[in-house]
Biopython code that builds the backbone (N, CA, C, O; Angstrom):
import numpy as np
from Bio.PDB.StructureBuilder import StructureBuilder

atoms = [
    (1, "UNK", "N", (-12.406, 3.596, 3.135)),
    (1, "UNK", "CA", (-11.035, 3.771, 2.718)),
    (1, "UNK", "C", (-10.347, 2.409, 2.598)),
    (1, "UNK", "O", (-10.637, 1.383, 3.213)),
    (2, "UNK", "N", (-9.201, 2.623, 1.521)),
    (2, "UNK", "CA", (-8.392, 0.911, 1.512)),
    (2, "UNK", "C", (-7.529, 0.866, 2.520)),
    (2, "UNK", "O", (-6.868, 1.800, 2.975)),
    (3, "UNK", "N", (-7.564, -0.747, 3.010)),
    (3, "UNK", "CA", (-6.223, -1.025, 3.769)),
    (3, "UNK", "C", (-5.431, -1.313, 2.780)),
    (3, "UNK", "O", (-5.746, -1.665, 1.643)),
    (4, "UNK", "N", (-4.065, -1.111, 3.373)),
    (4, "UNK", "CA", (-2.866, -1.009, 2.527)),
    (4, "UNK", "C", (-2.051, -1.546, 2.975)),
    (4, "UNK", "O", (-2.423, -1.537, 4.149)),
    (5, "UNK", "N", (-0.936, -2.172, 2.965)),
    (5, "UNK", "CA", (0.541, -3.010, 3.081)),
    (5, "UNK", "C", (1.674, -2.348, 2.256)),
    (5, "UNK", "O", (1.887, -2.529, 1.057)),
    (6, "UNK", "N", (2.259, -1.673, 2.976)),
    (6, "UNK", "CA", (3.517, -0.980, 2.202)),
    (6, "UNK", "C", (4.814, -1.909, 2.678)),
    (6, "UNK", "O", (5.152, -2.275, 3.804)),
    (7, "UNK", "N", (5.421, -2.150, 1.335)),
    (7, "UNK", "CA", (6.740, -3.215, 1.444)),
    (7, "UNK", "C", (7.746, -2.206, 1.269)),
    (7, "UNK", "O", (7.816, -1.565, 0.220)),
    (8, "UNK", "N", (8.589, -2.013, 2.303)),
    (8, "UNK", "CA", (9.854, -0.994, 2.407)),
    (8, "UNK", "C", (11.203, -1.899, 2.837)),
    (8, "UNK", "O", (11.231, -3.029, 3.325)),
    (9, "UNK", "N", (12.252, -1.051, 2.503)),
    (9, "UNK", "CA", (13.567, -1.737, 2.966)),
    (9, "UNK", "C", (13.603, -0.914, 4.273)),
    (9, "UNK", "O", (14.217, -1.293, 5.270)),
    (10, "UNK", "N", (13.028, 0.033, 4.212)),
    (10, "UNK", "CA", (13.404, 1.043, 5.238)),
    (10, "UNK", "C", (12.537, 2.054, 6.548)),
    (10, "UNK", "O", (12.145, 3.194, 6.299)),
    (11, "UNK", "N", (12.367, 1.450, 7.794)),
    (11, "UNK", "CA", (11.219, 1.942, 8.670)),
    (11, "UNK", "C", (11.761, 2.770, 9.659)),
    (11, "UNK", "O", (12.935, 2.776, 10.029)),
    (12, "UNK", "N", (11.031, 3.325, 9.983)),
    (12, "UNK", "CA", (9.558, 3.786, 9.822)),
    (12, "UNK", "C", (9.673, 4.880, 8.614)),
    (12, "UNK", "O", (10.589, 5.500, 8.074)),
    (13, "UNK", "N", (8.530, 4.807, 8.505)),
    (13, "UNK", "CA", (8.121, 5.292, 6.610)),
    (13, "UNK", "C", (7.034, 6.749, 7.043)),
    (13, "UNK", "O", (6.156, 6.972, 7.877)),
    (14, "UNK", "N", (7.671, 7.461, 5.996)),
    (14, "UNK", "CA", (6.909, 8.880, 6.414)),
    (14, "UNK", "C", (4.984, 8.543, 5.532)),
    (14, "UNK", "O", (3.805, 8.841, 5.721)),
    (15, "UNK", "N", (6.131, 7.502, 4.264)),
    (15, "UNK", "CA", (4.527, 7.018, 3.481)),
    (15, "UNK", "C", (3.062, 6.715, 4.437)),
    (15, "UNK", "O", (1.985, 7.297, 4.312)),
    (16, "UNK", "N", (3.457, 5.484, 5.531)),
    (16, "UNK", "CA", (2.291, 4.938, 5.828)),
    (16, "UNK", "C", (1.704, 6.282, 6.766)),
    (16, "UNK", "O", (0.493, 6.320, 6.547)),
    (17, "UNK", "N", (1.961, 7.033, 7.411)),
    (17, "UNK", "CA", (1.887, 7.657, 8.291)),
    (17, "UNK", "C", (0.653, 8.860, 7.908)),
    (17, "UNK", "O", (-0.302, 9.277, 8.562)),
    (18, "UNK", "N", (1.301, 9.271, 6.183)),
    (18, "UNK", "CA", (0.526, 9.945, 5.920)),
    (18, "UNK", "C", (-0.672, 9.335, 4.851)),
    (18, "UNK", "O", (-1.680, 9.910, 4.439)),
    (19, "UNK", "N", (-0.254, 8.169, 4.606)),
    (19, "UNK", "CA", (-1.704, 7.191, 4.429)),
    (19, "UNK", "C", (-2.892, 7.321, 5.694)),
    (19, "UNK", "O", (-4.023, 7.699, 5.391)),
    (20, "UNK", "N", (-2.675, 7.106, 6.606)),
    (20, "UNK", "CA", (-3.458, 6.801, 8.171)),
    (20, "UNK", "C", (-3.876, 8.130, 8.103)),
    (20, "UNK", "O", (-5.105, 8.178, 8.051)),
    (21, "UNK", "N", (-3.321, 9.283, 8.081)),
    (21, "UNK", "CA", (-3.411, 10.648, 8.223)),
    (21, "UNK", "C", (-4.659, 10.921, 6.519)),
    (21, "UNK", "O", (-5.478, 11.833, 6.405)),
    (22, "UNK", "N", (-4.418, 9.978, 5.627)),
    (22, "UNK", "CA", (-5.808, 10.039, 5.060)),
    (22, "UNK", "C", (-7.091, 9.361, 4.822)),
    (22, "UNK", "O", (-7.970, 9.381, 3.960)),
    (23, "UNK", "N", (-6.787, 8.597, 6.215)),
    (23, "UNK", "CA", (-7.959, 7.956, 6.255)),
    (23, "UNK", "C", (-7.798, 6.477, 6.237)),
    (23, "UNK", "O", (-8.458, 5.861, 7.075)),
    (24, "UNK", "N", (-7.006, 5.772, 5.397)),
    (24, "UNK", "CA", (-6.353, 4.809, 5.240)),
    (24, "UNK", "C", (-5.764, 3.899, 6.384)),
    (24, "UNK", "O", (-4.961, 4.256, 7.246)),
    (25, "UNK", "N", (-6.445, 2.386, 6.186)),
    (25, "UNK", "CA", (-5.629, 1.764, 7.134)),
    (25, "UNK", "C", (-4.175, 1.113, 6.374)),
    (25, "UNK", "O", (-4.184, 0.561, 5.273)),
    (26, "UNK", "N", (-3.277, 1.264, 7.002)),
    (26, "UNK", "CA", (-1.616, 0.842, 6.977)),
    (26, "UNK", "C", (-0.955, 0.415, 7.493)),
    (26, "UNK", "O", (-0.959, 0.803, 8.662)),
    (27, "UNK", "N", (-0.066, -0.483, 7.209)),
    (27, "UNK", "CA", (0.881, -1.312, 7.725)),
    (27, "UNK", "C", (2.112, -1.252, 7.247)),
    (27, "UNK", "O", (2.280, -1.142, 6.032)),
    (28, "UNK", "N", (3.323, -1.321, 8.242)),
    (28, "UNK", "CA", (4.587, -1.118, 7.234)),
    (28, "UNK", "C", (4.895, -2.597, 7.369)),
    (28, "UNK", "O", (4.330, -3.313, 8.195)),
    (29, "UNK", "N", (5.809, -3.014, 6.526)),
    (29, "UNK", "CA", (6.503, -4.158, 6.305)),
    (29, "UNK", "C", (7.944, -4.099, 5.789)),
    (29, "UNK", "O", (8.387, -3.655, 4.730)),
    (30, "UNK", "N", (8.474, -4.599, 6.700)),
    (30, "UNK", "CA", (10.292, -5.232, 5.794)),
    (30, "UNK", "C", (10.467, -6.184, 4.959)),
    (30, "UNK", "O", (11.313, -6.130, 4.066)),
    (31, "UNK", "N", (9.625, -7.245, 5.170)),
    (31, "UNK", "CA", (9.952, -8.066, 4.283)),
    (31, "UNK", "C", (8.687, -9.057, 3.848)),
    (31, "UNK", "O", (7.589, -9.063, 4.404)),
    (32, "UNK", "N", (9.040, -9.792, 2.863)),
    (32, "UNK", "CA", (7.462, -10.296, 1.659)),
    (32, "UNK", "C", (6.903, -11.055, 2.914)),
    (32, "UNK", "O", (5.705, -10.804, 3.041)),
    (33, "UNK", "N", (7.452, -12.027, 4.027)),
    (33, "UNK", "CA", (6.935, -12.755, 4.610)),
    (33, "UNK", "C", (5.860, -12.049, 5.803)),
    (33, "UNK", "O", (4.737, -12.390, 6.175)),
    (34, "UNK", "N", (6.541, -11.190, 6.109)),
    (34, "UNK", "CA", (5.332, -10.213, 7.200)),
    (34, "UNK", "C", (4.414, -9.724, 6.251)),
    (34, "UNK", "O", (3.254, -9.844, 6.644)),
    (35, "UNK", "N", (4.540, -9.184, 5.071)),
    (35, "UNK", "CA", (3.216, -8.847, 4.241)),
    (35, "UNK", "C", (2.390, -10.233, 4.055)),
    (35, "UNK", "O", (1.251, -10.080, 4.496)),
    (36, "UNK", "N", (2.612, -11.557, 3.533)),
    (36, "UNK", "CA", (1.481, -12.335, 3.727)),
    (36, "UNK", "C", (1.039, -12.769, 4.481)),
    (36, "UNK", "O", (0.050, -13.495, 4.376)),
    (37, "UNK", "N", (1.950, -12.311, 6.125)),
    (37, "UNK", "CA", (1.462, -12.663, 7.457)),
    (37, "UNK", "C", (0.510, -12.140, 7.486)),
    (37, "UNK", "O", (-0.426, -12.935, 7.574)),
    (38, "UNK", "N", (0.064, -10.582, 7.438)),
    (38, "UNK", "CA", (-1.256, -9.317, 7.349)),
    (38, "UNK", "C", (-1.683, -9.777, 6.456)),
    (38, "UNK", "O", (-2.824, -10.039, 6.835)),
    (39, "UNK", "N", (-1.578, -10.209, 5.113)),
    (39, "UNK", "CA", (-2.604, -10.502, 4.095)),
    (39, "UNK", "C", (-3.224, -11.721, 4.581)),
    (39, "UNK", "O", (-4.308, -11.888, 4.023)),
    (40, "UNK", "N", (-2.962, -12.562, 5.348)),
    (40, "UNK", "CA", (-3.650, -13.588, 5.852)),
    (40, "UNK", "C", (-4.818, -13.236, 6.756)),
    (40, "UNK", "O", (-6.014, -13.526, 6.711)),
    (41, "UNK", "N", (-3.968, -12.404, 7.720)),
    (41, "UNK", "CA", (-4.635, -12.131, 9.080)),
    (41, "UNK", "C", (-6.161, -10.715, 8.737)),
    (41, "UNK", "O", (-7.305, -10.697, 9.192)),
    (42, "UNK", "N", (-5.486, -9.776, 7.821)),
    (42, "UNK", "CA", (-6.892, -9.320, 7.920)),
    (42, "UNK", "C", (-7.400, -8.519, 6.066)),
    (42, "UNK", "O", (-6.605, -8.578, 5.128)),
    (43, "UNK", "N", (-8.144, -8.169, 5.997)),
    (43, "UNK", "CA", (-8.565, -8.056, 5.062)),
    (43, "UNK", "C", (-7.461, -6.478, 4.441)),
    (43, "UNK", "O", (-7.420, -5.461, 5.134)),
    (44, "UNK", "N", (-6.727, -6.579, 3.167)),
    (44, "UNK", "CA", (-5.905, -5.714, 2.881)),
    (44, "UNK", "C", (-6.568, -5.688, 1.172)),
    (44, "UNK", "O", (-6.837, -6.630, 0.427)),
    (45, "UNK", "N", (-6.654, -4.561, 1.014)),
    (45, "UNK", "CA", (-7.206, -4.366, -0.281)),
    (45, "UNK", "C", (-6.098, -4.157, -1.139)),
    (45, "UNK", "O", (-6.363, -4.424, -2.311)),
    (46, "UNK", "N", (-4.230, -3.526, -0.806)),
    (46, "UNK", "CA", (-3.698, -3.298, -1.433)),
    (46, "UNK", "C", (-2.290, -3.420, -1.051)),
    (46, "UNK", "O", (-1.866, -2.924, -0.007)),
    (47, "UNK", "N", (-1.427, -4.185, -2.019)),
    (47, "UNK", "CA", (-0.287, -3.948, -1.352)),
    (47, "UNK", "C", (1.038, -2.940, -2.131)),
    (47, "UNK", "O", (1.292, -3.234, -3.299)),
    (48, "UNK", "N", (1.512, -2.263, -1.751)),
    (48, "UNK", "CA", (2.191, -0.837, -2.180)),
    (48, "UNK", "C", (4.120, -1.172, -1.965)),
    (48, "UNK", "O", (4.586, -1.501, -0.874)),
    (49, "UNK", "N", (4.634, -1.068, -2.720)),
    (49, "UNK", "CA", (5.751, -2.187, -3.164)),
    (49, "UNK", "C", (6.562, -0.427, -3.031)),
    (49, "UNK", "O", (6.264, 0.565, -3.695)),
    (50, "UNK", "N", (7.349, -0.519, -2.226)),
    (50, "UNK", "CA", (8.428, 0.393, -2.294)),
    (50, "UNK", "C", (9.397, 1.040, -3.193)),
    (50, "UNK", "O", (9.715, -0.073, -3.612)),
    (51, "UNK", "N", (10.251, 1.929, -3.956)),
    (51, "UNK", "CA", (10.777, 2.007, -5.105)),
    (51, "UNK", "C", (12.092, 1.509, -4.595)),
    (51, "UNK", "O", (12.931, 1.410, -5.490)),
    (52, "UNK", "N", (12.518, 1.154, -3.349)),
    (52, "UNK", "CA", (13.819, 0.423, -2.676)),
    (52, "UNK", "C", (13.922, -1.121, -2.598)),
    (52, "UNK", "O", (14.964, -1.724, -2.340)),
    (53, "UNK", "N", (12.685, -1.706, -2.857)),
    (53, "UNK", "CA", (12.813, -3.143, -2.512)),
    (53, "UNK", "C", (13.113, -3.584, -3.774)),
    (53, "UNK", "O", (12.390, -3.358, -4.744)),
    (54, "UNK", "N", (14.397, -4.356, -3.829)),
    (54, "UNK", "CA", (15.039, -5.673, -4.717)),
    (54, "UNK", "C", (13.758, -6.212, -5.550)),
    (54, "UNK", "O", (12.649, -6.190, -5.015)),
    (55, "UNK", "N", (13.936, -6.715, -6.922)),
    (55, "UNK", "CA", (13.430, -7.589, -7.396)),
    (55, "UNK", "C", (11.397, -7.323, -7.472)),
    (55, "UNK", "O", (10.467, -8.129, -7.420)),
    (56, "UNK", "N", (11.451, -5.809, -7.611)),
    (56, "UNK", "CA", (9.522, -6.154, -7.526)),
    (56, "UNK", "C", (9.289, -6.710, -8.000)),
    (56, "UNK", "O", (8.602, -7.445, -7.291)),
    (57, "UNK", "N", (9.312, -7.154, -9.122)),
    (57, "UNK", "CA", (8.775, -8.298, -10.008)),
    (57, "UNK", "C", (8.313, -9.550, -9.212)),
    (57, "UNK", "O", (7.150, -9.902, -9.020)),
    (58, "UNK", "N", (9.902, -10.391, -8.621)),
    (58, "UNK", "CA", (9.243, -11.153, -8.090)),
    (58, "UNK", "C", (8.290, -10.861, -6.793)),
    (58, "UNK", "O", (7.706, -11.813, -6.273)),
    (59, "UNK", "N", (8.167, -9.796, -6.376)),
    (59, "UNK", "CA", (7.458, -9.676, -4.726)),
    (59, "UNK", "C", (6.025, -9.230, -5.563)),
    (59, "UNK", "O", (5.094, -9.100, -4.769)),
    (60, "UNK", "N", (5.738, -9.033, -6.637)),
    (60, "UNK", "CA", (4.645, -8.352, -6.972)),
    (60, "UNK", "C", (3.605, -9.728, -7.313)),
    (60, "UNK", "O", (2.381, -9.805, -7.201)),
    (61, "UNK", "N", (4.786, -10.950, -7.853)),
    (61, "UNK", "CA", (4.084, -12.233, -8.569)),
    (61, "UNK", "C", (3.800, -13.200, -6.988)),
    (61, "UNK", "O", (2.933, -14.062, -6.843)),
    (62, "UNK", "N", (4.676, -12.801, -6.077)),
    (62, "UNK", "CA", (4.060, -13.805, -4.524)),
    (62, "UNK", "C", (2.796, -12.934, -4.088)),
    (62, "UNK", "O", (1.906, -13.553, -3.505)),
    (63, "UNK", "N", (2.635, -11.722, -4.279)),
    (63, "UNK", "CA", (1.357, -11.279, -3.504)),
    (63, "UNK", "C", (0.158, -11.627, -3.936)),
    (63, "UNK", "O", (-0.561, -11.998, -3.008)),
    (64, "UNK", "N", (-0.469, -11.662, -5.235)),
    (64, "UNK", "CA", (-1.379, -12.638, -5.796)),
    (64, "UNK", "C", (-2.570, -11.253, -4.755)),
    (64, "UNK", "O", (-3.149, -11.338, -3.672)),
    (65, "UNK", "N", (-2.475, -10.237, -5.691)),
    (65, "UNK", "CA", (-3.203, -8.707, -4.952)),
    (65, "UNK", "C", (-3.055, -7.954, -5.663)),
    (65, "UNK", "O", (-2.240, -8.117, -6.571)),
    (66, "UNK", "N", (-3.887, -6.664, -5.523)),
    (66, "UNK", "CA", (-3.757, -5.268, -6.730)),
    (66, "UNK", "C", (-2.704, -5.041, -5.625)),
    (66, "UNK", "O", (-2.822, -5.167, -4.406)),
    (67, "UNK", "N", (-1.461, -4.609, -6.498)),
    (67, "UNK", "CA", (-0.190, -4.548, -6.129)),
    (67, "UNK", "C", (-0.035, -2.936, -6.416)),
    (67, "UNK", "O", (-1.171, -2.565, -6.712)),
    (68, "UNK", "N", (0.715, -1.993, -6.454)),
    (68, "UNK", "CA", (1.274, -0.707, -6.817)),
    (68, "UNK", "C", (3.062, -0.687, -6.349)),
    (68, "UNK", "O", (3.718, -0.746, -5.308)),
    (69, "UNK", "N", (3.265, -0.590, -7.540)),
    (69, "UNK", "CA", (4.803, -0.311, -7.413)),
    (69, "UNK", "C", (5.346, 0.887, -7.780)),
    (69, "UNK", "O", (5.375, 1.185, -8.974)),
    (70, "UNK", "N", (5.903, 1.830, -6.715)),
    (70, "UNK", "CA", (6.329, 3.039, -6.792)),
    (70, "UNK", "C", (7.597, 3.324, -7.338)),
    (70, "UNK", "O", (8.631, 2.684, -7.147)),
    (71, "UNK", "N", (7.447, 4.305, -8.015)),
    (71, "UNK", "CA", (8.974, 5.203, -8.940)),
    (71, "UNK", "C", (9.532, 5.733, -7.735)),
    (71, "UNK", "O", (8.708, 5.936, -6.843)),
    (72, "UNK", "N", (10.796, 6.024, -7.471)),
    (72, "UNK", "CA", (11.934, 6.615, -6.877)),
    (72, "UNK", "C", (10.988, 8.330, -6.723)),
    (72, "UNK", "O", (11.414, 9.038, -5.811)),
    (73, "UNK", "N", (9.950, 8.844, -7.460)),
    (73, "UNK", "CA", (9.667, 10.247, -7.259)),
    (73, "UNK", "C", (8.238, 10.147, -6.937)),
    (73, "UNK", "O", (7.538, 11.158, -6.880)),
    (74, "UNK", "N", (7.668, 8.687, -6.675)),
    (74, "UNK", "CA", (5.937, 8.749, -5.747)),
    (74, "UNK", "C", (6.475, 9.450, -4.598)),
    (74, "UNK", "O", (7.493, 9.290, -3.925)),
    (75, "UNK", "N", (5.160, 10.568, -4.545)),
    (75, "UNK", "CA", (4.714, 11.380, -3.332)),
    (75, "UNK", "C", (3.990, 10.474, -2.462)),
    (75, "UNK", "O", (3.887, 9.296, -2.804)),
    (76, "UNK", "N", (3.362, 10.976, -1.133)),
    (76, "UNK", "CA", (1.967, 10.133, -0.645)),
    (76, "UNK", "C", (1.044, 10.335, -1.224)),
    (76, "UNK", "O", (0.186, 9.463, -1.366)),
    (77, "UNK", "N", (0.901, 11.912, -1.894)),
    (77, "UNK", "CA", (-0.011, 11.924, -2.682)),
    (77, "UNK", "C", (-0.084, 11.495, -3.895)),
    (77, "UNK", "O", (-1.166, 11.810, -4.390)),
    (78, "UNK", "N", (0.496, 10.992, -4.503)),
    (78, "UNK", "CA", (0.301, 9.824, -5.728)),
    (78, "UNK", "C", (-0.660, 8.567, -5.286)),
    (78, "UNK", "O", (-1.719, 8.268, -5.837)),
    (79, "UNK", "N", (-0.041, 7.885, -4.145)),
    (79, "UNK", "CA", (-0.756, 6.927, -3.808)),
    (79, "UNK", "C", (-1.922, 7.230, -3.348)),
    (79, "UNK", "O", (-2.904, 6.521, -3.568)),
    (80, "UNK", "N", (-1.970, 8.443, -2.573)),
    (80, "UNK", "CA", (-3.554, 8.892, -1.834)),
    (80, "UNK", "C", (-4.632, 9.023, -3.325)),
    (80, "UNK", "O", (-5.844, 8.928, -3.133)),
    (81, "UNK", "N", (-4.315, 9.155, -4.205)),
    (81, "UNK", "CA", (-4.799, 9.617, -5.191)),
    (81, "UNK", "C", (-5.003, 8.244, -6.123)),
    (81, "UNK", "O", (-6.128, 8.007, -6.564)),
    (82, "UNK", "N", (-4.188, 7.588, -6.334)),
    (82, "UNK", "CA", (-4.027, 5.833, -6.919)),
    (82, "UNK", "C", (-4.784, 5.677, -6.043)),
    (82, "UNK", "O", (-5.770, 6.296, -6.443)),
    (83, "UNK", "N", (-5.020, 5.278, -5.112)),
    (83, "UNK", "CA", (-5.881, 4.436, -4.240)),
    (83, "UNK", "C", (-7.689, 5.023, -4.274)),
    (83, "UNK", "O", (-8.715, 4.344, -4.245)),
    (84, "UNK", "N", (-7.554, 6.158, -4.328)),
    (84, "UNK", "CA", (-8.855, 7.021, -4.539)),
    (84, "UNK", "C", (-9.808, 6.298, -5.938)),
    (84, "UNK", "O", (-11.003, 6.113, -6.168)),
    (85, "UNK", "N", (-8.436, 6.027, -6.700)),
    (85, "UNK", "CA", (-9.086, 5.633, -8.396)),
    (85, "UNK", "C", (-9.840, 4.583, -7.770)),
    (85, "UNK", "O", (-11.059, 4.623, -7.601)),
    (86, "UNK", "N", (-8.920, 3.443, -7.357)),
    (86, "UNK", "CA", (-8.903, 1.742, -7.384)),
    (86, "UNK", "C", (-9.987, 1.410, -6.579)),
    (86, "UNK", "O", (-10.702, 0.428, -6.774)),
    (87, "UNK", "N", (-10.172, 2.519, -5.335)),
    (87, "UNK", "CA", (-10.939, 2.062, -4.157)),
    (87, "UNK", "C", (-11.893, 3.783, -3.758)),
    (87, "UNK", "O", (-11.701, 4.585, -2.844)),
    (88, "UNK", "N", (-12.867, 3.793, -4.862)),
    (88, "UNK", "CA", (-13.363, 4.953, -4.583)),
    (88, "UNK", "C", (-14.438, 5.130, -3.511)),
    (88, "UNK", "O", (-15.076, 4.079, -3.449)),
    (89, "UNK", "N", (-15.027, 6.297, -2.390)),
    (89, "UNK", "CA", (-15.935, 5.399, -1.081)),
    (89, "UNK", "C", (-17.325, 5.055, -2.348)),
    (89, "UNK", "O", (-17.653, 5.086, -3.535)),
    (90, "UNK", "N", (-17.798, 4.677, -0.714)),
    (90, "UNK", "CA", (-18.695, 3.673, -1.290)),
    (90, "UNK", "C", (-20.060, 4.682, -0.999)),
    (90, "UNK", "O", (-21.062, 4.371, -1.643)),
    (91, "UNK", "N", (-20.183, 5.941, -0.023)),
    (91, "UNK", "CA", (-20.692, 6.901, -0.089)),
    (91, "UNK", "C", (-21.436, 7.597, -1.030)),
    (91, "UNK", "O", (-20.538, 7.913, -1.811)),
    (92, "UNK", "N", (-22.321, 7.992, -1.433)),
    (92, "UNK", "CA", (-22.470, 8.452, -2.443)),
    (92, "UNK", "C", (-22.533, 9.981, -1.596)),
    (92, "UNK", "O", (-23.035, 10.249, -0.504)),
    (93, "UNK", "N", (-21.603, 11.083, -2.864)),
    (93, "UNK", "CA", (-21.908, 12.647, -1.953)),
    (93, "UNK", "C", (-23.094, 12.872, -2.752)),
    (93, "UNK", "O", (-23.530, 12.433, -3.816)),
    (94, "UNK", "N", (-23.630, 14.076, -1.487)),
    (94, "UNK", "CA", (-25.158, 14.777, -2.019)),
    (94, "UNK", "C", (-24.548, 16.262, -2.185)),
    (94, "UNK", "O", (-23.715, 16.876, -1.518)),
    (95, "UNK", "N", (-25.470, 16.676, -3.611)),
    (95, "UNK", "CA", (-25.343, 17.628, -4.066)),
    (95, "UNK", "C", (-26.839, 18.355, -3.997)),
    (95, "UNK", "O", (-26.997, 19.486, -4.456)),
]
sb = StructureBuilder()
sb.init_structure("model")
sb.init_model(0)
sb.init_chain("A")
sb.init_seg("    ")
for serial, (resi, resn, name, xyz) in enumerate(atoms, 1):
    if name == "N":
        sb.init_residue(resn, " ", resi, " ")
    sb.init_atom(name, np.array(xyz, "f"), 0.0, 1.0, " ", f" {name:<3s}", serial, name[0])
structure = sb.get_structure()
C-alpha cells in the first residue's frame, strides 16, 4: 500500500483515518514545511493536497512528488481508489 501525506488547513482529518483504515500509511499535515519534514524523513509515495489549502499550485510545485489535489466533493474513496490506480500491490492475485 502507498504512504501518503495529506496537506490540510484543518485537523484531525476524517480523510487520513480512513486511508490507515485501508491499509495505507498516513500522515496529516498543516503546513508545506512539516510535509517536507516526512518527505525527508521517510519514504512517502504521495502527497494529497487538501481542497482548503491556499494556493495549490504553489504547494504542488515545492513538493517535487506525484501530488493529488482534491475538489471540494473528493470522498476517501476517490483517493482510496486514485491511489489503487498510481500504486497498484505488487501481489499478484491467484485465480
Amino acid at each position: 500500500m502507498a504512504s501518503v501525506v495529506y496537506l490540510t488547513t484543518r485537523a484531525p482529518s476524517r480523510l487520513v483515518g480512513e486511508l490507515m483504515l485501508a491499509g495505507h500509511r498516513a500522515w496529516e499535515c498543516l503546513s508545506v514545511s512539516e510535509v517536507l519534514y516526512i518527505c525527508e524523513r521517510e519514504a512517502v509515495d504521495a502527497v494529497v493536497i487538501g481542497a482548503d489549502v491556499e494556493d495549490p499550485d504553489v504547494v504542488e510545485a515545492q513538493m517535487r512528488r506525484i501530488t493529488l489535489r482534491l475538489n471540494p466533493q473528493a470522498t476517501a474513496r476517490d483517493v482510496v481508489w486514485e491511489l489503487a490506480q498510481l500504486f497498484p500491490p505488487t501481489a499478484p492475485t491467484i485465480q
